[in-house]
N, C-alpha and C positions, 0 to 999 in steps of 0.2 A: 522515637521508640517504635519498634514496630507494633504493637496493640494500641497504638493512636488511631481514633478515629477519623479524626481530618487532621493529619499530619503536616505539620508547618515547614516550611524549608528547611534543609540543613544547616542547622547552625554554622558549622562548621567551613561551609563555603561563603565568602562574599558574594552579596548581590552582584548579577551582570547585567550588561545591557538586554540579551534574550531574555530575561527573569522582568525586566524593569517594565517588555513591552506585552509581559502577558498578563491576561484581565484579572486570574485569579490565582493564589497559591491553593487555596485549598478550599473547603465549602466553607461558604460563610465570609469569606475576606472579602476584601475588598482593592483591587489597583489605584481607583482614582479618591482621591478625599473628596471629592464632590458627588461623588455616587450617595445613592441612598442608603441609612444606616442598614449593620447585618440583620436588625430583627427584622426591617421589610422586606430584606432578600431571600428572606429561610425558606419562604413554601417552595418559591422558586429555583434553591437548590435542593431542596428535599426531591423534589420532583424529576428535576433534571431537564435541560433542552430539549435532551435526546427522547422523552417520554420513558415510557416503564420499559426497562431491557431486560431479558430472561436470557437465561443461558442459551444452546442448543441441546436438546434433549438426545436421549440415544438412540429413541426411534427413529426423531429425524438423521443420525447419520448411518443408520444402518438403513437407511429408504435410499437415501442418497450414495449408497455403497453402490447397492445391489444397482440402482441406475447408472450409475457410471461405468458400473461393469457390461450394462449390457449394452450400452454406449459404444463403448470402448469395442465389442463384438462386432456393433454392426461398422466401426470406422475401418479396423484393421482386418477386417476378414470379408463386410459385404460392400464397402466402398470403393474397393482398389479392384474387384472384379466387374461392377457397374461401369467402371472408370475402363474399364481393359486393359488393367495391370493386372493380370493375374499372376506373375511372378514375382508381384509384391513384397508377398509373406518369405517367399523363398529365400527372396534378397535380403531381407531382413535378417536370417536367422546367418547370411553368410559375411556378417559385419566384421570387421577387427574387434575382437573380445577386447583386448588391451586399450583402444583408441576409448571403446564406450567403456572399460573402466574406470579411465582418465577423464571422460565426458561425466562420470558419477560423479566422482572427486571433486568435480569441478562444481557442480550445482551444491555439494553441500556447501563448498566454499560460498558462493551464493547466497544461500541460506544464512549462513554465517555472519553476512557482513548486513542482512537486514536485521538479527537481532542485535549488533554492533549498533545501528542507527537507530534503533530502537528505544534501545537504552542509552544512546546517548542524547534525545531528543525529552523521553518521558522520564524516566529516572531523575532527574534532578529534584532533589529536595525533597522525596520520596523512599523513606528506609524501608517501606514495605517493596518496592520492585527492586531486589535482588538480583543477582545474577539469573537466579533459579527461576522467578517470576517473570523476566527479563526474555529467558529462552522459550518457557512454556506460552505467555501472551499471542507472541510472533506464529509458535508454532500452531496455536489453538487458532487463530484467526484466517494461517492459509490451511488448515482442512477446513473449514467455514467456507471460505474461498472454492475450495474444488466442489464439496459435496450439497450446494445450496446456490438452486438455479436465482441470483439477486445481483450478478453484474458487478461482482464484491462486495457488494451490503454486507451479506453473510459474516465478511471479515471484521468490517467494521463495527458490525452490531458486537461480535464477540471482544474485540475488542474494547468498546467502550463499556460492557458489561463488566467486564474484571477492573479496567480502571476505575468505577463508580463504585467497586467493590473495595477497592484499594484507599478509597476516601478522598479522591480524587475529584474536584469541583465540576461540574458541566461546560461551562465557561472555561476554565484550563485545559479539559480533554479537547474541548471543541479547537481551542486555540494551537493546541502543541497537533494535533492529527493533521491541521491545514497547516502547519510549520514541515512537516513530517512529508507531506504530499508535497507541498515549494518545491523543497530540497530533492525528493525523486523525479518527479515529472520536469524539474526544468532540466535535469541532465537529459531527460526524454525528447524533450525539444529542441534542447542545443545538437542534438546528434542529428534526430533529423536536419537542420539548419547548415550543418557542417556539410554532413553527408550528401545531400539533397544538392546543395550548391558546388559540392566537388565535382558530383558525377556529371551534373546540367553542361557544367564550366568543360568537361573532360582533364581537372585537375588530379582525379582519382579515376584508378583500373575499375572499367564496367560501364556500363552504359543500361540506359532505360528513358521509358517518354517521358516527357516534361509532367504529365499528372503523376507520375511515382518522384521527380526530383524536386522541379523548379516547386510546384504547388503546394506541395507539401510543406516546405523552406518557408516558404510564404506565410502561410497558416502557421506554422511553427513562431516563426517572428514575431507575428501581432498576436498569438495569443503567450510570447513572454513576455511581450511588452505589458499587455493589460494584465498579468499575474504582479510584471515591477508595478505596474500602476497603483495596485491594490494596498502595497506597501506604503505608499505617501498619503494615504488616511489616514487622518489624525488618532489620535487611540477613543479619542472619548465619542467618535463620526456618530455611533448609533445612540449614543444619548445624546448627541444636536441635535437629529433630526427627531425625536421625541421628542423634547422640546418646541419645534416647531411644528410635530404632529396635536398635541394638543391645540395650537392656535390654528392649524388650517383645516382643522375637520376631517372627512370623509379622507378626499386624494391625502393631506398630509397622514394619516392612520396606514395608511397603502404605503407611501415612501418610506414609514419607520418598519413597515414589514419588510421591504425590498432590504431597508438597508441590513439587517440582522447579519446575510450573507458574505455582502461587501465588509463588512467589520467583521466579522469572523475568518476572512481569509486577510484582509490588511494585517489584522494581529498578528497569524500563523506567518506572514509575510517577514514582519521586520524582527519577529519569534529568529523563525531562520536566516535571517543577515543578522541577527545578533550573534549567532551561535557560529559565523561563519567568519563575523572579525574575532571571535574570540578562539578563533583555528582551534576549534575540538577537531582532534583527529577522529574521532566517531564517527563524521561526517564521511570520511572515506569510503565507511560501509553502503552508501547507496552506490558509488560508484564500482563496489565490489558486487554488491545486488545485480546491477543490469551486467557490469562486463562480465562475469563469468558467466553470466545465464545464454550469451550472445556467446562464448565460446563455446557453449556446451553444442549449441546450433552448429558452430563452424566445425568440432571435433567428428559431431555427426556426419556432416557433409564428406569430412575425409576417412571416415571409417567404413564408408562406401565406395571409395576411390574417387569422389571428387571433390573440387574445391572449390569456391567460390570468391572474389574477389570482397574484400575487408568494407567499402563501401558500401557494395550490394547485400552485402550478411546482415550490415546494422540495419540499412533501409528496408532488407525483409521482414528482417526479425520486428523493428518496432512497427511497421503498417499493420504487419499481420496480429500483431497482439492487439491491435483495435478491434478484432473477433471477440473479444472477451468480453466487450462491455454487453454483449448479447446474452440475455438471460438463459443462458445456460449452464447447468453446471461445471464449474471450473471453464468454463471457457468452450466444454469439446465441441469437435465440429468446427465450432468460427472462426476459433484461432487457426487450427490444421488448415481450415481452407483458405484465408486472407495470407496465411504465409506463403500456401504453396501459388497461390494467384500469382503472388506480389513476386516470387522468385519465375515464375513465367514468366511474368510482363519482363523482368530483366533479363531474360534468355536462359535460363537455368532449365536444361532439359526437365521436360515434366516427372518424368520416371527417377530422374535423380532428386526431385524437389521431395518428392512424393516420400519417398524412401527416407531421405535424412528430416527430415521434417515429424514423421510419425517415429523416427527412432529418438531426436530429441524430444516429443513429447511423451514417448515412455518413460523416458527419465526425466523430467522436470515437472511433471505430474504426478506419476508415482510415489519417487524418492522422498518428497517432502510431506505427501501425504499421509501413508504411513505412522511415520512418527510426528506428524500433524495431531493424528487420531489420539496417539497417545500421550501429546503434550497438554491437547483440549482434557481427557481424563483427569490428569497431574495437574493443571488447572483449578479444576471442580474441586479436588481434594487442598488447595492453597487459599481457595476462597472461603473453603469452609473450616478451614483454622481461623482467618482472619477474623470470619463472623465469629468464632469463640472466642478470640482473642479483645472484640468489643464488646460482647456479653460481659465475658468477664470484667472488663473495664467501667462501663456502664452499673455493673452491680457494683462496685468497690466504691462507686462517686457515692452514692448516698451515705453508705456506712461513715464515710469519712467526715 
């Protein structure tokens, strides 16, 4: 029902294997029969893992507007004359109209396929994430993303705010968000992996030094192997090692704190290989997420008259998005310049880097932001039925 405050699975569906290997369905349940009963669990879902979450206020995104705009001032107007491009701006405005409206198109499609994976990750057994709560979540969480210097926190925060709004357990947000990351990031590593080892190999058009191919490949490798590893923890890891944190003291109390992590992404782990033998096509949506966000880059390139070799595109495009993790809002700055680096080091004339680089982050910044702002809005207003919709509920329990 959607006025359920912790709403239980759909009936409707059979349990799956992704359902079997998450900790919780809803506040209060319980995964393993050996856990502790729900009255010991209460304070600790009442509260939540995540501590006390508050929305984003409209201060902070009108602070963060106005910074980003003048951001954005000093990237496209006073960097590219520091830089001695001064015919930057000019180039820019002599783009193929048509190419970049095709390069728009292309990021909503993008867009698109993250609330696809979205919803087809968090939605289950959930009648309150609708279609409509579905689209707004996603959208509310990347203007979080651009207008809140936190390296994506900002997204995250927002998002597990509306899901804990939704009645959604700590333990199950926690579990399905590191399911949710699996499933993006390891296509972020197989690319590099692929990519990295074609151009090293010269089995793909392009070329660059082995710190942009081989190393990267490398690192890519071992850190998917230690994501698969995380998967073969057992489900119940963090309550063994509780168990033997009680008997070893001090260091054992330390181990059952380390382990919190490793159980929380082994869950999200075999979360998403459950979801992945049970081929939800939903899942396509990550791979719609990065590939069209990656041709929006490449359409840029050619709406300036050049091209860039299919290899070198992906290897700029993801090097250069490691800018992001720098606490800046949305990224600006670290991403524009890790891209435009990283298509130097592969021989990509500076002036053409420069150019398609800041013409893709017009639009794959902008474009979602926008209606970011107003889906965080339409948000506020779905949360705040829901809390009517448990009030109401809440008063009806006693009368009855």
């Amino acid at each position: 029902m959607r006025g359920e405050l912790h709403p239980s699975r759909d009936r409707e569906e059979p349990e799956t294997a992704a359902d079997r290997d998450e900790p919780e369905t809803a506040a209060g349940t319980r995964a393993n029969p050996e856990d502790p009963p729900a009255s010991q669990d209460t304070r600790h879902d009442d509260t939540g893992s995540f501590g006390p979450i508050a929305p984003v206020s409209r201060r902070t995104l009108i602070v963060g507007v106005l910074f980003i705009v003048l951001a954005l001032v000093g990237l496209y107007f006073l960097v590219p004359k520091l830089a001695g491009l001064n015919a930057t701006w000019g180039q820019l405005k002599s783009g193929d109209p048509i190419m970049l409206a095709v390069a728009a198109g292309l990021e909503v499609l993008s867009v698109a396929g993250y609330v696809v994976l979205f919803r087809t990750v968090f939605a289950r057994g959930f009648p309150r994430l609708n279609w409509r709560a579905s689209v707004e979540i996603p959208l509310a969480g990347i203007a979080a993303i651009r207008l809140l210097a936190a390296a994506g926190a900002g997204g995250v925060a927002v998002t597990v705010w509306a899901l804990r709004r939704a009645g959604m357990a700590p333990g199950l947000i926690a579990c399905r968000l590191a399911a949710t990351y699996s499933i993006q990031y390891s296509l972020y590593l197989l690319a590099l992996i692929v990519c990295g080892l074609g151009l090293w190999t010269g089995v793909f058009d392009g070329q660059g030094p082995a710190a942009l191919t081989l190393f990267p490949a490398i690192l890519s490798a071992a850190a998917l192997a230690l994501g698969a590893a995380m998967g073969l923890l057992p489900g119940d890891f963090e309550r063994r090692l509780s168990q033997v944190a009680r008997r070893s003291g001090r260091i054992g109390r330390l181990a059952a704190r380390l382990a919190t992590l490793p159980a929380t992404l082994g869950s999200g782990v075999r979360t998403a290989l459950g979801l992945v033998r049970e081929r939800r096509v939903g899942l396509l949506g990550a791979v719609a997420y990065w590939g069209f966000d990656i041709a929006v880059l490449g359409v840029s390139f050619r709406a300036f008259g050049s091209a860039v070799p299919v290899a070198v595109l992906v290897m700029g495009y993801f090097l250069g998005t490691l800018g992001s993790l720098l606490p800046l809002p949305g990224g600006i700055g670290g991403v524009e310049g890790g891209m435009i680096g990283a298509f130097a080091a592969f021989g990509v004339p500076a002036g053409h880097a420069v150019i398609a680089v800041l013409a893709y982050r017009a639009i794959s910044f902008w474009l979602p932001t926008l209606p970011g702002i107003a889906g965080f809005l339409s948000l506020r207003a779905t949360v705040h039925h829901w809390r009517m919709d448990d009030d109401a509920k809440a008063e009806t329990v006693p009368e009855s």
